[in-house]
C-alpha positions as MATLAB code, in Angstrom:
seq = 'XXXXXXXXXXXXXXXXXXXXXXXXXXXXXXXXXXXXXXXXXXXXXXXXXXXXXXXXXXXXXXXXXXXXXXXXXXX';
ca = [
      41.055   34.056 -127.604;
      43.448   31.651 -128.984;
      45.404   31.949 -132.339;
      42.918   28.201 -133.487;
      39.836   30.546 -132.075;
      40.574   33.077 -134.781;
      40.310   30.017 -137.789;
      43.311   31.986 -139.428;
      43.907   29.629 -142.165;
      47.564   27.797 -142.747;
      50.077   30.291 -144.330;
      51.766   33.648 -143.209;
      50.277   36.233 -141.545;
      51.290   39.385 -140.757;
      50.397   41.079 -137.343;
      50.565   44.724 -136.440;
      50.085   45.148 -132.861;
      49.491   48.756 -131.630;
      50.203   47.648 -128.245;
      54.313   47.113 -129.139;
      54.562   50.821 -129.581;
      54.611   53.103 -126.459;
      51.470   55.484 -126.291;
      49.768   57.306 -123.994;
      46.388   55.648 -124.628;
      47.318   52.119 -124.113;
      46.180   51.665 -127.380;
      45.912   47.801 -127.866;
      44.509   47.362 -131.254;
      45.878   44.283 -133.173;
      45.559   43.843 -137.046;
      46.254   40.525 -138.691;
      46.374   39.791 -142.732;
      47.844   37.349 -144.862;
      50.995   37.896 -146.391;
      49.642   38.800 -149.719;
      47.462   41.258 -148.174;
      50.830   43.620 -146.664;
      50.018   46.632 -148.067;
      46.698   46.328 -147.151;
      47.849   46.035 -143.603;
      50.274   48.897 -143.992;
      47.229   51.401 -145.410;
      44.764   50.084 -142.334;
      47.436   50.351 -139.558;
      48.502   53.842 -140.990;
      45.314   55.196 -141.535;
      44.419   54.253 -137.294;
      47.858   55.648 -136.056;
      46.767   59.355 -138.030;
      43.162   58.909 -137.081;
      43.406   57.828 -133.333;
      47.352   58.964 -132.366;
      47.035   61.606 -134.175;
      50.319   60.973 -136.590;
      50.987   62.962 -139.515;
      50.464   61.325 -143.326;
      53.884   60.384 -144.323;
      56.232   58.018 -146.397;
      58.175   57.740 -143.163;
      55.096   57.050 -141.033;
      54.065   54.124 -143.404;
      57.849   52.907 -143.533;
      57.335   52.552 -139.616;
      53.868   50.945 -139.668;
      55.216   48.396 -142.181;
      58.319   47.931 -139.905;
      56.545   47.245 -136.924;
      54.727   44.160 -138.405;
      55.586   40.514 -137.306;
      55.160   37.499 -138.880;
      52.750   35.094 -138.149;
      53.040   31.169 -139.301;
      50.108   29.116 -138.808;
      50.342   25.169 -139.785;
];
């Protein structure tokens, strides 16, 4: 699927890719939200890493999540 297949409209996105972090299930979820929506992101992408990895609820574990994300710009 290509990024125009997706109809992400023009702006910043964010993109959390669980495939960029080693794992031992290959785990190759990808989350994408607008800017304004980061801490949504963050919440979502730390709620899957202690439901499916099996992480531990933290401040540091969030801090990672929301470290991991890339930027996104779609014209």
């Amino acid at each position: 699927m290509r990024q125009k297949q997706l109809n992400l409209k023009p702006g910043t996105w964010l993109v959390a890719d669980c495939g960029s972090m080693p794992s031992e299930s290959n785990c190759q979820l990808i989350m994408v939200a607008p800017e304004d929506q980061r801490q949504d992101l963050v919440a979502a992408g730390t709620k899957h890493a202690i439901d499916k990895h099996k992480h531990e609820d933290s401040d540091e574990l969030r801090k990672g999540v929301e470290g991991m994300l890339e930027v996104l710009v779609v014209t």
